[in-house]
C-alpha positions in Angstrom: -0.4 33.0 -79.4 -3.1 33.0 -76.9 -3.9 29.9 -75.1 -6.8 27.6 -75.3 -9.7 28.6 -73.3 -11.5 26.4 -70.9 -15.0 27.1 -69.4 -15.3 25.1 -66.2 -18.0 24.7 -63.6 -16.1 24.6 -61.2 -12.8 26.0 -59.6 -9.7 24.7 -61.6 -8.0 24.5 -58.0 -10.1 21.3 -57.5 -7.8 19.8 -60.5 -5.0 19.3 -58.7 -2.4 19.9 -61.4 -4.2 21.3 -64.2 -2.3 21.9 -67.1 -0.7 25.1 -67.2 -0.8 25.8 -71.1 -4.5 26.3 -71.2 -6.3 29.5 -69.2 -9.4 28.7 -67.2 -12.6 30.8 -66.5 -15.6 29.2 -64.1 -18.6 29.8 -65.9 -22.3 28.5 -65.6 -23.8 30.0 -68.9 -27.4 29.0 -67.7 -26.8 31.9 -65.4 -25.0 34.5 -66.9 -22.8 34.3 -70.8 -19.5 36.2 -70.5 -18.0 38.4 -73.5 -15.6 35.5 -73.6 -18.0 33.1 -75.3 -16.3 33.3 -78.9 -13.1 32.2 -77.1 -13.8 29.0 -75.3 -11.9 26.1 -77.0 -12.9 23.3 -74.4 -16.4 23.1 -72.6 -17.6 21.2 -69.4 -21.3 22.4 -69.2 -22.8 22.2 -65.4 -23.8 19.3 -63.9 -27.4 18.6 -64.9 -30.1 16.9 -67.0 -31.4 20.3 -68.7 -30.9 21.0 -72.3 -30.4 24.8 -71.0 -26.7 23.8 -70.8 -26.4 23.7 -74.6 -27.7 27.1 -75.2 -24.9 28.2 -74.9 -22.9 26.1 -78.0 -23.8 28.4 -80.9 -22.1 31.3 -79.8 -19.0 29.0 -79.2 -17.2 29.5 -82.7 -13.8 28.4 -81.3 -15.3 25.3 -80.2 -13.2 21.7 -80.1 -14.8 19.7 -77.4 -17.5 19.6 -74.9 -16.7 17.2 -71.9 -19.9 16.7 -69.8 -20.1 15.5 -66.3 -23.1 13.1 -67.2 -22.9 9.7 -68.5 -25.7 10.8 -71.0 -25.2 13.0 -73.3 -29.2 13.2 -74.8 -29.6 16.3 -73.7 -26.8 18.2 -75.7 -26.4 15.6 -78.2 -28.2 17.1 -80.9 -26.8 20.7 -80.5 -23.2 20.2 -80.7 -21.3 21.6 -83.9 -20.4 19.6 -86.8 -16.7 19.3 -86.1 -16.6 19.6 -81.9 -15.7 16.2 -80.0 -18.6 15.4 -77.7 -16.9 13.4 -75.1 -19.2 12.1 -71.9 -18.6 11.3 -68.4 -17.9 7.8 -68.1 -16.5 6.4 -65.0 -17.9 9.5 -63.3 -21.3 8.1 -62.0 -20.4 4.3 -61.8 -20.2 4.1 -58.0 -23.2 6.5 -57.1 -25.1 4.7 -59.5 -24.8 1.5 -58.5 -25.3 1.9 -54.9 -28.5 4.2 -55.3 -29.6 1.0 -57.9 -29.0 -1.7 -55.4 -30.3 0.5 -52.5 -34.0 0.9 -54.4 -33.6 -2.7 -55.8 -33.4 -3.6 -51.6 -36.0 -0.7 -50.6 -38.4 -2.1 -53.0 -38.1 -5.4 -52.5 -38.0 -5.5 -48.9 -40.7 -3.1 -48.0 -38.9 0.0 -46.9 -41.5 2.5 -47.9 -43.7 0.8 -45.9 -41.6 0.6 -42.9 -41.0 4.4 -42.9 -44.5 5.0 -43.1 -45.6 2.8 -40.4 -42.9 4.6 -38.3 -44.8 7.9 -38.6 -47.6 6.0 -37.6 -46.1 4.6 -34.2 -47.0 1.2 -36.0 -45.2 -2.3 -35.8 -46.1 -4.0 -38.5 -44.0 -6.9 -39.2 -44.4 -9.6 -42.2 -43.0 -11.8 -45.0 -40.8 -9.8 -47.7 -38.8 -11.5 -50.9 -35.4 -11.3 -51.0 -33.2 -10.2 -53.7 -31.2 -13.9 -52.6 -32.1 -16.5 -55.8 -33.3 -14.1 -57.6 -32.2 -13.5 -61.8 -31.7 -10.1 -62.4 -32.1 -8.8 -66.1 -29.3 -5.9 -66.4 -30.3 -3.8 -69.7 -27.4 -1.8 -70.5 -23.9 -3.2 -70.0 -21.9 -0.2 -70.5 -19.8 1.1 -67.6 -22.7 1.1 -64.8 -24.0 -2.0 -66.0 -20.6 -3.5 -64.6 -20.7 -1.7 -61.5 -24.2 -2.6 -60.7 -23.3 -6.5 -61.5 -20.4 -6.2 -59.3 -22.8 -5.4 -56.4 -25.1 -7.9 -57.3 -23.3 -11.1 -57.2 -22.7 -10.6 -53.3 -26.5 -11.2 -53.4 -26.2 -14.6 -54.6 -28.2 -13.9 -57.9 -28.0 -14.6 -61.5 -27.3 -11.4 -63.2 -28.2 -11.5 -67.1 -26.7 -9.2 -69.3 -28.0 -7.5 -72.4 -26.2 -4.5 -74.6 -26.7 -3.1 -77.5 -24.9 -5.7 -79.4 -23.8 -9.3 -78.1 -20.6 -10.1 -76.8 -19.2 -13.2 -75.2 -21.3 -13.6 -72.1 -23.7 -10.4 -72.8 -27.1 -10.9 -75.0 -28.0 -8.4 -77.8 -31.5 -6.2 -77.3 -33.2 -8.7 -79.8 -32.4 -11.2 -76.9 -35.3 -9.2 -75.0 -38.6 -10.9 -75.8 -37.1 -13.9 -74.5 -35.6 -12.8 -71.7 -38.1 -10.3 -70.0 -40.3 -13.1 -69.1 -38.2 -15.2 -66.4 -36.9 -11.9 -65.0 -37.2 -11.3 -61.3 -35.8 -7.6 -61.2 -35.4 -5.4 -64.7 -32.4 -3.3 -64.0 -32.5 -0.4 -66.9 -29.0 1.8 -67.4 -29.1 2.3 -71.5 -28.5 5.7 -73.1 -31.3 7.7 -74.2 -31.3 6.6 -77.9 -33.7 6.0 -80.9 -32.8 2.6 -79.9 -34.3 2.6 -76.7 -36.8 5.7 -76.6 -40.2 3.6 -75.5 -38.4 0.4 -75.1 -40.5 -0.6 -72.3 -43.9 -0.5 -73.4 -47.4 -2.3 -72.7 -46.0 -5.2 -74.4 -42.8 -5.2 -72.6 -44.5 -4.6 -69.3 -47.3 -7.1 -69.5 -44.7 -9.9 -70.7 -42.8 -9.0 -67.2 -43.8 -12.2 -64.7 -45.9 -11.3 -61.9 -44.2 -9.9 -59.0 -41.3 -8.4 -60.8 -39.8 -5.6 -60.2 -38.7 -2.6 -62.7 -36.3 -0.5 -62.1 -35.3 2.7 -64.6 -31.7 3.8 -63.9 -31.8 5.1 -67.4 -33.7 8.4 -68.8 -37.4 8.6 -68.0 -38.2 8.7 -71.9 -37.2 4.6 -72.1 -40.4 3.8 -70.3 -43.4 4.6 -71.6 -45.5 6.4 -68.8 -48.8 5.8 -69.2 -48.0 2.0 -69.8 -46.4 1.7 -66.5 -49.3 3.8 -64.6 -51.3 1.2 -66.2 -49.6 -1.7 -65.5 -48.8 -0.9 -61.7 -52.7 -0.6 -61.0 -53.1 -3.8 -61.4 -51.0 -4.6 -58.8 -48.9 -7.3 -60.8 -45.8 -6.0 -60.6 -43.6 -3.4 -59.1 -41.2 -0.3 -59.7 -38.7 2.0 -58.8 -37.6 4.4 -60.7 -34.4 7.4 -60.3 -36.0 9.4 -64.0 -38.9 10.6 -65.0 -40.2 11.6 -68.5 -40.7 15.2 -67.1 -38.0 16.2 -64.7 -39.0 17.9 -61.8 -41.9 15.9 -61.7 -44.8 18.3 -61.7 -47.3 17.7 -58.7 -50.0 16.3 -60.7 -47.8 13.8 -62.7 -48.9 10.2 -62.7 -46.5 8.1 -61.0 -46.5 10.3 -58.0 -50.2 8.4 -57.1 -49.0 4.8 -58.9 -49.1 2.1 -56.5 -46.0 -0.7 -56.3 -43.7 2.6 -56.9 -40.8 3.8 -55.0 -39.4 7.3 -56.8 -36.7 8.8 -56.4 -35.4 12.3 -57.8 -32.8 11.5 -60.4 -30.0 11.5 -57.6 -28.3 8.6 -59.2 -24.8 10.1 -59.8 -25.5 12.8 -56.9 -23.1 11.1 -53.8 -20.1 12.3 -52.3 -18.8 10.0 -54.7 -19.1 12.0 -58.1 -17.0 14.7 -57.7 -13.6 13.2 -57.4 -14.0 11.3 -60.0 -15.6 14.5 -62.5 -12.1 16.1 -61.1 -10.3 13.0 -62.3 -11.6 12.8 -65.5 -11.6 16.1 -66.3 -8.3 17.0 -65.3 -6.7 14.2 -67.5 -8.8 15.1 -70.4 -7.2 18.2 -70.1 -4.1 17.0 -69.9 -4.7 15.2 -73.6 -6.1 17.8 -74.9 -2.8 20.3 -73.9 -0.5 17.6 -75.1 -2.8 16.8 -78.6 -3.2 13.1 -77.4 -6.7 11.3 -78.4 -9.5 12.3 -75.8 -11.3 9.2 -73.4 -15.4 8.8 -74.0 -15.4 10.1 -77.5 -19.2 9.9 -78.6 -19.4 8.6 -81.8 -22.4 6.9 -83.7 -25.5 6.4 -82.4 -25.4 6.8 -78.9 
């Protein structure tokens, strides 16, 4: 009987101890789709945001189970086969993604844009910043991140408030929202890319933010509504940062790239010498469940 296959993105060596019962090709199928394609039993697309990784899935008719290396799964989601086990990559980004949200949380608060660009212009310019100190944090999305990100906020000496998708001892529900966005210093967002959350922050949302406040989108670009942001950083009221966009690249002429109060960066979040030991990790002892037929970790299930 011929063993499993597994497409991988990268060489199996990096495993460590990969499990000898399964054979391994390295395979990016956004670049070029070997014969094997009817073969592959177990899937770990490339690393990235593009949908172009799930072409690939209907030509897979020995399919079981795609592993990806992101933490969202919205932009294969939809494509995977009745009957495959969609399994994501939790655990994989939770450091990189917390430092690069503390590090724009600090950047933007503090004035760091301005600093670099008042070093091109030989210019000392000194002033009054706010801290992140005493400030209350809403963290929307309490999943695996979420925890990492609070972690590194307490050191801060802040209050960090906590909303998921459904309450828990300690953690608010997303109905919790209207009442919370208003005494807000800092909106930290790190939800999935749902129906749930698609436009979550809208006008509304954004004009009930207190002035000065500061939004950051850790999240997908999609949960902001775009135009509403442009909008409300022209006034000046409050402020952003944000690692996604709802186009990704961002063309030249899109919006935010202009917006005032706006710090961007280029959806780097999980991007840090950080990720890859842990993608190894988790891969490699997926695949050991998978040889031994033990349940799989990060099952998606539901509405996620």
């Amino acid at each position: 009987m011929t063993s499993p296959l597994v497409w991988l993105p990268f060489d199996p060596a990096l495993l460590g101890d990969a499990p000898a019962s399964l054979r391994y090709e390295v395979v990016d199928p956004t670049q070029h789709v070997p014969d094997s394609v009817g073969d592959v039993a177990f899937y770990v697309p490339p690393y990235m945001m593009s949908g172009a990784v799930g072409d690939v899935l209907p030509r897979m008719a020995s399919l079981e189970v795609v592993q990806t290396l992101s933490a969202g799964v919205d932009n294969v989601r939809s494509r995977v086969p009745a009957g495959v086990t969609l399994c994501n990559g939790r655990g994989i980004h939770d450091t990189s993604t917390a430092e690069l949200t503390l590090a724009l949380v600090l950047a933007s608060l503090r004035g760091i844009p301005d600093f670099v660009r008042a070093q091109g212009r030989h210019a000392w310019e000194t002033g009054w910043r706010p801290a992140l100190a005493d400030k209350k944090v809403l963290l929307i999305g309490y999943g695996a991140i979420g925890e990492a990100i609070e972690a590194r906020l307490l050191p801060f000496e802040v209050e960090v408030v906590k909303v998921a998708r459904t309450a828990r001892d300690g953690v608010h529900a997303m109905e919790d929202l209207p009442a919370l966005v208003p005494d807000a210093d800092v909106v930290i967002l790190i939800v999935p890319l749902t129906d749930l959350t698609r436009g979550l922050v809208d006008a509304d949302f954004l004009a009930s933010m207190k002035d000065d406040a500061l939004l950051v989108n850790m999240a997908r670009g999609a949960v902001v509504d775009t135009d509403a942001l442009v909008a409300a950083l022209g006034t000046g009221r409050i402020h952003a940062a944000v690692d996604v966009a709802d186009v990704e690249p961002m063309p030249a002429d899109h919006p935010l790239w202009d917006a005032p109060n706006l710090l961007v960066s280029p959806h780097v979040g999980g991007a840090s010498s950080a990720m890859w030991p842990r993608a190894h990790r988790l891969v490699r002892d997926q695949l050991h469940r998978y040889a031994a037929g033990e349940t799989l970790a990060n099952i998606m299930v539901g509405d996620y």
